[in-house]
C-alpha positions as a Markdown table, in Angstrom:
| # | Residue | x | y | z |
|---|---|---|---|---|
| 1 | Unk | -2.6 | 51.1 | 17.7 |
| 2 | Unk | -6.3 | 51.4 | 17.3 |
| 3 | Unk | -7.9 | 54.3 | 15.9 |
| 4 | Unk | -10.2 | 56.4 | 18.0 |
| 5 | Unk | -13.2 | 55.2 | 15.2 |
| 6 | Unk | -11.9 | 51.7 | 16.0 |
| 7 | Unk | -12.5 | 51.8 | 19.6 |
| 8 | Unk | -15.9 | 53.5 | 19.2 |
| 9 | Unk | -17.3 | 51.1 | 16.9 |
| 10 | Unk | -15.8 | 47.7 | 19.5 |
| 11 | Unk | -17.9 | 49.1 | 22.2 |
| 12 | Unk | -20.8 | 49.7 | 19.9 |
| 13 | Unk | -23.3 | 47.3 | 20.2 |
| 14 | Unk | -24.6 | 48.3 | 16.9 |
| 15 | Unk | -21.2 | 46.9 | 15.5 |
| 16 | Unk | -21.7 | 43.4 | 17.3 |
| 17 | Unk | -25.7 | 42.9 | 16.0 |
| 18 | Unk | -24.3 | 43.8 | 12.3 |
| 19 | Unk | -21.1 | 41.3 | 13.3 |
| 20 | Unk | -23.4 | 38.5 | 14.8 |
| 21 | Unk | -25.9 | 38.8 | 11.9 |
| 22 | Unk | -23.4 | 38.4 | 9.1 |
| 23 | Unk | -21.5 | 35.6 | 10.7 |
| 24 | Unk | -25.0 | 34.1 | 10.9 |
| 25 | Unk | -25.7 | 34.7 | 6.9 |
| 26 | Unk | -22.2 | 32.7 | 6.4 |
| 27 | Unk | -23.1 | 29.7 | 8.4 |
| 28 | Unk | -26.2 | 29.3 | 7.1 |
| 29 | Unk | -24.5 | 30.0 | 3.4 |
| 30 | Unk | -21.8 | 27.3 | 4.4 |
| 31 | Unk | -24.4 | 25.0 | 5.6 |
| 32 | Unk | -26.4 | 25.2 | 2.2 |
| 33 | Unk | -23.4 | 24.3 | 0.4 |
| 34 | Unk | -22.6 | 21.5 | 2.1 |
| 35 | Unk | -26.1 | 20.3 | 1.6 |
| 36 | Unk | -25.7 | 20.7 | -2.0 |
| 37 | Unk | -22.8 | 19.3 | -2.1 |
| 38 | Unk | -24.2 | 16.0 | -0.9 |
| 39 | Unk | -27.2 | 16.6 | -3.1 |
| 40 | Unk | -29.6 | 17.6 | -1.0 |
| 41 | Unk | -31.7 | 20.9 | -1.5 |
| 42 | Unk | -31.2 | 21.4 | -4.6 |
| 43 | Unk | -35.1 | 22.8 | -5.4 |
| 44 | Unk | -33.8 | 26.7 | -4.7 |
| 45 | Unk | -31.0 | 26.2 | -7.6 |
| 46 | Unk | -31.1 | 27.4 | -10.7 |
| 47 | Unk | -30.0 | 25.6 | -13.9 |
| 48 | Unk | -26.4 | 28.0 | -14.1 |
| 49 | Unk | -26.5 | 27.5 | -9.9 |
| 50 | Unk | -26.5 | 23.5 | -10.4 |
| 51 | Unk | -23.7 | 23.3 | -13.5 |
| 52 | Unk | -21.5 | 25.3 | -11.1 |
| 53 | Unk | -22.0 | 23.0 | -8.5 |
| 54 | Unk | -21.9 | 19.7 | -10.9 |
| 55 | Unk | -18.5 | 21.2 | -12.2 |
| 56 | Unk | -17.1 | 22.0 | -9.2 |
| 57 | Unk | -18.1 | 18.4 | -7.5 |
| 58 | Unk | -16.6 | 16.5 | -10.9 |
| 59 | Unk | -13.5 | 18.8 | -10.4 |
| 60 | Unk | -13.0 | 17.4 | -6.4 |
| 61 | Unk | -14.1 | 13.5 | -7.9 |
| 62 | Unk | -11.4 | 14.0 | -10.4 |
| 63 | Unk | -9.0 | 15.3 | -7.5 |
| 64 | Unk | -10.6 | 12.3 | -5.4 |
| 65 | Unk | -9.9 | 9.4 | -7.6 |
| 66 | Unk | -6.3 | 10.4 | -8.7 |
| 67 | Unk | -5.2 | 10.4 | -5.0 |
| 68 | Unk | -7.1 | 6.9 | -5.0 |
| 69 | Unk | -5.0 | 6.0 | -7.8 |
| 70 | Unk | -1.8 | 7.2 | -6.7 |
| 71 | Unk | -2.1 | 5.2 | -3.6 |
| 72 | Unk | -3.3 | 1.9 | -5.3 |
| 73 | Unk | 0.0 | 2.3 | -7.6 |
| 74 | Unk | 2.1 | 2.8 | -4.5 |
| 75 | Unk | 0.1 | -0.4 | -3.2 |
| 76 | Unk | 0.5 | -2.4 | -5.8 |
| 77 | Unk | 4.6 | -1.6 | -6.1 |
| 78 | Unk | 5.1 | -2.6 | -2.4 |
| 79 | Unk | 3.2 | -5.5 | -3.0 |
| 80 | Unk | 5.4 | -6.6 | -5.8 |
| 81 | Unk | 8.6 | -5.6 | -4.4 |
| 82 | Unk | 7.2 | -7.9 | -1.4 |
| 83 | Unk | 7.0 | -11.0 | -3.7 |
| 84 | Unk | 10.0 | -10.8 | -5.1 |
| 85 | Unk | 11.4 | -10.9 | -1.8 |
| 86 | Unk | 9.0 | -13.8 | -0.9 |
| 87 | Unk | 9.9 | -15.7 | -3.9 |
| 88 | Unk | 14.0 | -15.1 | -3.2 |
| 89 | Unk | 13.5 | -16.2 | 0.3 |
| 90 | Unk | 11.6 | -19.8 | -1.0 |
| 91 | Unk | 14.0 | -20.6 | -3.6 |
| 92 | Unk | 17.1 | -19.9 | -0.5 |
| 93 | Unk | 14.7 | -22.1 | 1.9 |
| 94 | Unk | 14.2 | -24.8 | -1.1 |
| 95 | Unk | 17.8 | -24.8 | -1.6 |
| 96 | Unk | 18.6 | -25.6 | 2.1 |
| 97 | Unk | 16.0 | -28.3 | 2.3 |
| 98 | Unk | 17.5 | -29.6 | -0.9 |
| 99 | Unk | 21.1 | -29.5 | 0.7 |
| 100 | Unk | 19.9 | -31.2 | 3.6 |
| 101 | Unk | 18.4 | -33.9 | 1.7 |
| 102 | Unk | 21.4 | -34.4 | -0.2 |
| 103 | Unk | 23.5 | -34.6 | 3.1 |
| 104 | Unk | 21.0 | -37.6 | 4.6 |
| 105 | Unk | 21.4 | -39.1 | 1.6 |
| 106 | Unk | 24.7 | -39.3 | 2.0 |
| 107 | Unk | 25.0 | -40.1 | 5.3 |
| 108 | Unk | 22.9 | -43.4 | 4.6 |
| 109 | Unk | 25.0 | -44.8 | 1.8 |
| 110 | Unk | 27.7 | -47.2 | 3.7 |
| 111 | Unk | 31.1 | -46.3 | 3.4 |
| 112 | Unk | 30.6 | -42.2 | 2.9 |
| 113 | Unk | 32.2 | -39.9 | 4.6 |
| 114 | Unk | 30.3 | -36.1 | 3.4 |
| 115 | Unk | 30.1 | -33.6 | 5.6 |
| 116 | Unk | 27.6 | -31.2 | 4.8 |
| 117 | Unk | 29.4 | -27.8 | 4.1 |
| 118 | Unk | 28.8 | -24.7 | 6.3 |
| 119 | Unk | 26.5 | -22.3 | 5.3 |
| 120 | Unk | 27.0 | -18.8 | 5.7 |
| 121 | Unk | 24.2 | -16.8 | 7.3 |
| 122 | Unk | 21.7 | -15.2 | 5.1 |
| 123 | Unk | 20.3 | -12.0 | 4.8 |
| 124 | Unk | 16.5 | -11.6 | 3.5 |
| 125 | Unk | 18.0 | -8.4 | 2.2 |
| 126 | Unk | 20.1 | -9.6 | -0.7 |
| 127 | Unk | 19.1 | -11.8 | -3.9 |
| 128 | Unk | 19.5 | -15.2 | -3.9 |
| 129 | Unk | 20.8 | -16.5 | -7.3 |
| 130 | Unk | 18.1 | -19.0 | -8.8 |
| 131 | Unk | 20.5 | -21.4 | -10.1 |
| 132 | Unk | 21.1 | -22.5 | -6.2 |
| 133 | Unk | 18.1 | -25.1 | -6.9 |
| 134 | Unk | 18.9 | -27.5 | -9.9 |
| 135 | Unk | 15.6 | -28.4 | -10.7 |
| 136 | Unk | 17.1 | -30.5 | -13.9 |
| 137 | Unk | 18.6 | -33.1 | -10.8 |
| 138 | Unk | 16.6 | -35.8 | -10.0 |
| 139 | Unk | 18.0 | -37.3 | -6.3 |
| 140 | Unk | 16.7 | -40.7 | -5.1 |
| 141 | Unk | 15.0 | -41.1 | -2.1 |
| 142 | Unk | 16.0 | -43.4 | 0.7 |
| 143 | Unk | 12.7 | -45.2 | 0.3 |
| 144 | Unk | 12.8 | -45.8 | -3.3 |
| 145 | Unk | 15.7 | -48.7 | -4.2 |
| 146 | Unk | 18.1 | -46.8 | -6.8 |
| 147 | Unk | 18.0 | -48.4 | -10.3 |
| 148 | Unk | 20.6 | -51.1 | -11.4 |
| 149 | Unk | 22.9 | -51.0 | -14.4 |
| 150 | Unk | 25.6 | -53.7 | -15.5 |
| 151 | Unk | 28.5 | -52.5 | -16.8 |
């Protein structure tokens, strides 16, 4: 599996100083880059140094900011989708009230005999058609005496 120049050099301690040192050059590298990157220690860099690092931090901002954007779109659909679905589920609540008012109504007058027709159950789900609140009606109220015409 291993060479016989492979199992010198693991038990070399040579090896592991060389090893140790070079993984300690690439922290330290890493390190400096990262304080770059959030603009710090800049003094040691060069003009070509700092373009590279201004292109390569525009290039992650760009990156950055269309993710941002992406979810704000995604945001903004749900949001929508939500107020249709809000909006449906007022004019279906506006309609009932509506109905029910239109039922007491009825029941006050003397002599009526309405009942109020059964509704059927409804789902949030589906679309309620608009035209289920006339708003071109005009109902009197029980408190309000209903204007007199002669015939």
């Amino acid at each position: 599996m291993f060479k016989v120049d492979s199992l010198h050099t693991l038990n070399c301690p040579q090896f592991y100083q060389q090893e140790s040192s070079k993984l300690r050059r690439q922290i330290k590298d890493i390190q400096n880059l990262n304080r770059h990157i959030l603009g710090e220690a800049l003094g040691s860099l060069n003009l070509k140094e700092l373009k590279n690092l201004e292109g390569r931090l525009e290039k992650g901002l760009s990156r950055i900011r269309s993710k941002k954007n992406e979810l704000l779109f995604a945001e903004i659909e749900y949001l929508q989708k939500r107020e249709i679905e809000l909006h449906n589920e007022n004019m279906y609540i506006r309609a009932k009230i509506a109905e029910n008012e239109r039922a007491q109504q009825m029941s006050l007058m003397p002599g009526s005999s309405f009942e109020p027709m059964s509704s059927q159950p409804y789902d949030s789900r589906n679309l309620v058609p608009v035209n289920l609140l006339e708003p071109d009606q005009h109902y009197s109220r029980p408190d309000q005496p209903a204007p007199l015409q002669l015939v």
